[in-house]
DSSP file (Angstrom, degrees, kcal/mol; ACC not computed):
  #  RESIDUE AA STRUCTURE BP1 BP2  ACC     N-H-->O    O-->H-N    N-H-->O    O-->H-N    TCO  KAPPA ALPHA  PHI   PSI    X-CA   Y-CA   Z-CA
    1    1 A X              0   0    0      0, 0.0    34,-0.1     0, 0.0    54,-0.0   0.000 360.0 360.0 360.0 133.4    5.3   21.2  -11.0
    2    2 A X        +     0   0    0     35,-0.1    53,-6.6    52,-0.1     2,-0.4   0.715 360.0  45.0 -82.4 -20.3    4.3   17.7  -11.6
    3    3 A X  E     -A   54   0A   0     51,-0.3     2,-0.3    52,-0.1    51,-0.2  -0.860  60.8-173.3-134.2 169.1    1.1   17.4  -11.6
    4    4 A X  E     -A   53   0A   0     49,-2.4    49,-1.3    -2,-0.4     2,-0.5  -0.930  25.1-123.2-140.2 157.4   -1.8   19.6  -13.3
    5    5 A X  E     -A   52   0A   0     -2,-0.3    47,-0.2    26,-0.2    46,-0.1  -0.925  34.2-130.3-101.6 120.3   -5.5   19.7  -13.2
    6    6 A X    >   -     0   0    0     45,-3.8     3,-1.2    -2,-0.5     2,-0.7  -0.483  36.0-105.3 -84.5 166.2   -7.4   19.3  -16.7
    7    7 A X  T 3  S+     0   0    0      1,-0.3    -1,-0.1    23,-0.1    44,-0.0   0.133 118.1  82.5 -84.5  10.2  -10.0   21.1  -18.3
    8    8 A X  T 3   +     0   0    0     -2,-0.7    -1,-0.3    43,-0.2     2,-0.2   0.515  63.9 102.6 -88.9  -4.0  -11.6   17.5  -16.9
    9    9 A X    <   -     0   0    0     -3,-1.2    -4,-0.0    42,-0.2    38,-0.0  -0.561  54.6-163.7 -70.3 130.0  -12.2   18.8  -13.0
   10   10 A X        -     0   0    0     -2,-0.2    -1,-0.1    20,-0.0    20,-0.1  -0.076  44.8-107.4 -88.0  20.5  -15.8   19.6  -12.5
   11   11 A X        +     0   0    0      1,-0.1    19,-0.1    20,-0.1    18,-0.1   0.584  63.3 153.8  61.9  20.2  -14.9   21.5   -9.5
   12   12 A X        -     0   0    0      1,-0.1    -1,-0.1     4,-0.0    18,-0.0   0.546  49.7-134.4 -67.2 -17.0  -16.2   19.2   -6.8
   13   13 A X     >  +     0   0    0      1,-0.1     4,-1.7     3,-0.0    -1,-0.1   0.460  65.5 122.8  93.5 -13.2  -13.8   20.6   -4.5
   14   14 A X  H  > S+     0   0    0      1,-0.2     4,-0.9     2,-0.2    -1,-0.1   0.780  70.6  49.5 -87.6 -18.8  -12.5   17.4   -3.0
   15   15 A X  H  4 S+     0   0    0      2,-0.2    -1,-0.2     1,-0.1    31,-0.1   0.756 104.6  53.5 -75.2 -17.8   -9.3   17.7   -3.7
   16   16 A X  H >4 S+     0   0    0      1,-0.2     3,-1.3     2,-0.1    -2,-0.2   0.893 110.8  49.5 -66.9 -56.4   -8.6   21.0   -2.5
   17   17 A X  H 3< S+     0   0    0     -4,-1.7    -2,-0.2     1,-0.2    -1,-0.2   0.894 112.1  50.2 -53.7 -29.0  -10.3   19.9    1.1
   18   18 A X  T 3< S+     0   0    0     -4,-0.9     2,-0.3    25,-0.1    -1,-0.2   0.169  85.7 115.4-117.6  23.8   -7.9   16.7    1.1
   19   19 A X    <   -     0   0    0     -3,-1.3     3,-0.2     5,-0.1     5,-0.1  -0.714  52.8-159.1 -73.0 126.1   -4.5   18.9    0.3
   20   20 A X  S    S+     0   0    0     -2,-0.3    -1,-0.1     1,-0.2    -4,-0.0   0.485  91.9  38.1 -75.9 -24.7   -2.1   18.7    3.1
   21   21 A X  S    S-     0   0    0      2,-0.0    -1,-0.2     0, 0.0    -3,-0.0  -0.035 101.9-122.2-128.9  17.0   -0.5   21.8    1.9
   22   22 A X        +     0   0    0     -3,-0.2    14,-0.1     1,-0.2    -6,-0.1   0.787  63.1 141.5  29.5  62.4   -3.4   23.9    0.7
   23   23 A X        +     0   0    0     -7,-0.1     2,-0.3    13,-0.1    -1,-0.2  -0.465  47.3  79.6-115.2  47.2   -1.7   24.1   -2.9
   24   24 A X        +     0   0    0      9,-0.2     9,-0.3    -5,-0.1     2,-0.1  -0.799  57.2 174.6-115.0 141.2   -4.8   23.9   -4.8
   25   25 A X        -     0   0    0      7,-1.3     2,-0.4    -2,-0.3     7,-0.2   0.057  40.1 -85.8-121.7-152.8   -6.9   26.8   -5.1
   26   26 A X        -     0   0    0      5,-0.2     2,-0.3    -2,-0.1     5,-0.2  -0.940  49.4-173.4  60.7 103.9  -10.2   27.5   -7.2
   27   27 A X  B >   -B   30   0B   0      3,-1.1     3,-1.0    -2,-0.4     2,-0.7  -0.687  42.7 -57.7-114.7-179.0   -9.5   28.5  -10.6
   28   28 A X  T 3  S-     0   0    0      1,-0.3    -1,-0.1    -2,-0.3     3,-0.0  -0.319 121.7 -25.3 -34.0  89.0  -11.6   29.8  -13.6
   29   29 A X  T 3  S+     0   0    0     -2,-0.7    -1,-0.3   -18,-0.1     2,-0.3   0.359 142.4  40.1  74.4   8.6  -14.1   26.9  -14.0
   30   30 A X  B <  S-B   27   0B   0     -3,-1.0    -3,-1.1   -20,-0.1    -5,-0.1  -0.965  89.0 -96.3 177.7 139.4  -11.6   24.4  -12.4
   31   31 A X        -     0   0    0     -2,-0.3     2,-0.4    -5,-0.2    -5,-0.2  -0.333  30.1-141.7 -84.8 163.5   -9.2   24.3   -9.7
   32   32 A X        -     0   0    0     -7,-0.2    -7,-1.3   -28,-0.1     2,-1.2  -0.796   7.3-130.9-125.4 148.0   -5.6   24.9   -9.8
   33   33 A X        -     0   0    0     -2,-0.4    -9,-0.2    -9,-0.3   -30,-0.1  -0.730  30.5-158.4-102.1  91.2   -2.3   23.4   -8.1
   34   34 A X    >   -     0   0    0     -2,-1.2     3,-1.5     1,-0.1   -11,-0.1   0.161  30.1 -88.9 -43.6 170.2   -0.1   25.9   -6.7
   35   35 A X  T 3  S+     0   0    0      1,-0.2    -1,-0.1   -34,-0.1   -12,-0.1   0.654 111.9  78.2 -88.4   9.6    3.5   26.0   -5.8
   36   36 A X  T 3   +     0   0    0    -14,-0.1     2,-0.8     2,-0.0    -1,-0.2   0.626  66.8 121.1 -71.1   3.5    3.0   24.9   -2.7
   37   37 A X    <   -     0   0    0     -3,-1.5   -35,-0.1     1,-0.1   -15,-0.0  -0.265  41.4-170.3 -51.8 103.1    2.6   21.5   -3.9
   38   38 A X        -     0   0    0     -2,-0.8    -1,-0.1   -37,-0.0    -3,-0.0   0.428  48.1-103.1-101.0  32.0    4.9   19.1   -2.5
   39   39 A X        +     0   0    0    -36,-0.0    -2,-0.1     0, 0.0    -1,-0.0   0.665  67.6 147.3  83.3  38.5    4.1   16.1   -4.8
   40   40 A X        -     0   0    0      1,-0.0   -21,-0.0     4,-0.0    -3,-0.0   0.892  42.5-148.3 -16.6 -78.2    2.0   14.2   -2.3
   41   41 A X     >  +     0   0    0    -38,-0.0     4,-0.8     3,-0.0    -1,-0.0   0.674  66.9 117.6  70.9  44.9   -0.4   12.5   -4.7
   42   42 A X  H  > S+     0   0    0      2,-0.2     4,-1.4     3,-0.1     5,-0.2   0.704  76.9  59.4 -99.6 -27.0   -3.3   12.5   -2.2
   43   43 A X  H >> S+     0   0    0      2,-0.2     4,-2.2     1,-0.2     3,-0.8   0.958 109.7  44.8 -67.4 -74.3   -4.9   15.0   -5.1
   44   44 A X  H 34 S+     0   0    0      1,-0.3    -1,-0.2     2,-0.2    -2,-0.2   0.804 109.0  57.7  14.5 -85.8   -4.4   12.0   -7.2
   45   45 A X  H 3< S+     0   0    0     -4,-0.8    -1,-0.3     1,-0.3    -2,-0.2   0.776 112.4  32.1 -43.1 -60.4   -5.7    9.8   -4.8
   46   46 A X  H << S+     0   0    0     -4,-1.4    -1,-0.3    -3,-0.8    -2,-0.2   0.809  77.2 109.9 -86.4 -41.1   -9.0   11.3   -4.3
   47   47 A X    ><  -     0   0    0     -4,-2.2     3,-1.2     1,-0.2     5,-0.1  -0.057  45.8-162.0 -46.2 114.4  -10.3   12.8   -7.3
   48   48 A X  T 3  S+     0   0    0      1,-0.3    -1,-0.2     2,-0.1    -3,-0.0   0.864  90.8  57.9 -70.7 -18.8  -13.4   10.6   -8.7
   49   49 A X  T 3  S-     0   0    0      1,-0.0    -1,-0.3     0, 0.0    -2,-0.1   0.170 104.0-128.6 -95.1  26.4  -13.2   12.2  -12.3
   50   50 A X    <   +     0   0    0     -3,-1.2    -2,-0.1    -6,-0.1   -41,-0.1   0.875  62.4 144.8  23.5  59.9   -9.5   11.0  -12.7
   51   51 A X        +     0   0    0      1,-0.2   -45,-3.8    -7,-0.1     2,-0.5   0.546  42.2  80.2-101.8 -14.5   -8.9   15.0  -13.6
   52   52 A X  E     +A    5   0A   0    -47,-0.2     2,-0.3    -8,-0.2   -47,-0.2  -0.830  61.8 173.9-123.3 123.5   -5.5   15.4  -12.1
   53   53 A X  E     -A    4   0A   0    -49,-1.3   -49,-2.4    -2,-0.5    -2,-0.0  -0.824  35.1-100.4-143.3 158.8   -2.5   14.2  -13.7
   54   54 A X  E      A    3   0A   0     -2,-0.3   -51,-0.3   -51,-0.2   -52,-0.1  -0.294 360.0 360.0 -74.3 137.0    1.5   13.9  -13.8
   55   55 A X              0   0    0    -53,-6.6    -1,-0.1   -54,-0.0   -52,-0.1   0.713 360.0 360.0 -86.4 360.0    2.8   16.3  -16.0
């Protein structure tokens, strides 16, 4: 998977709504990218806390 979310997500939720492919899910204090990810980078795109990143 290329890209991960860090212990920096505050859980605002906006990148999960603006997933094309409804690969991020709600994880334990932070949300998570599944394997449905097909390496978009609209996750990227959108996050204001810059929390998601290539791995």
């Amino acid at each position: 998977m290329p890209y991960v979310i860090t212990d920096e997500c505050v859980a605002c939720g906006t990148c999960m709504e603006e997933c094309p492919n409804d690969a991020i899910v709600e994880g334990e204090g932070k949300y998570e990218i599944t394997d449905e990810c097909t390496e978009c980078g609209t996750c990227i795109d959108v996050c204001p806390v810059g929390a998601i990143v290539e791995e």
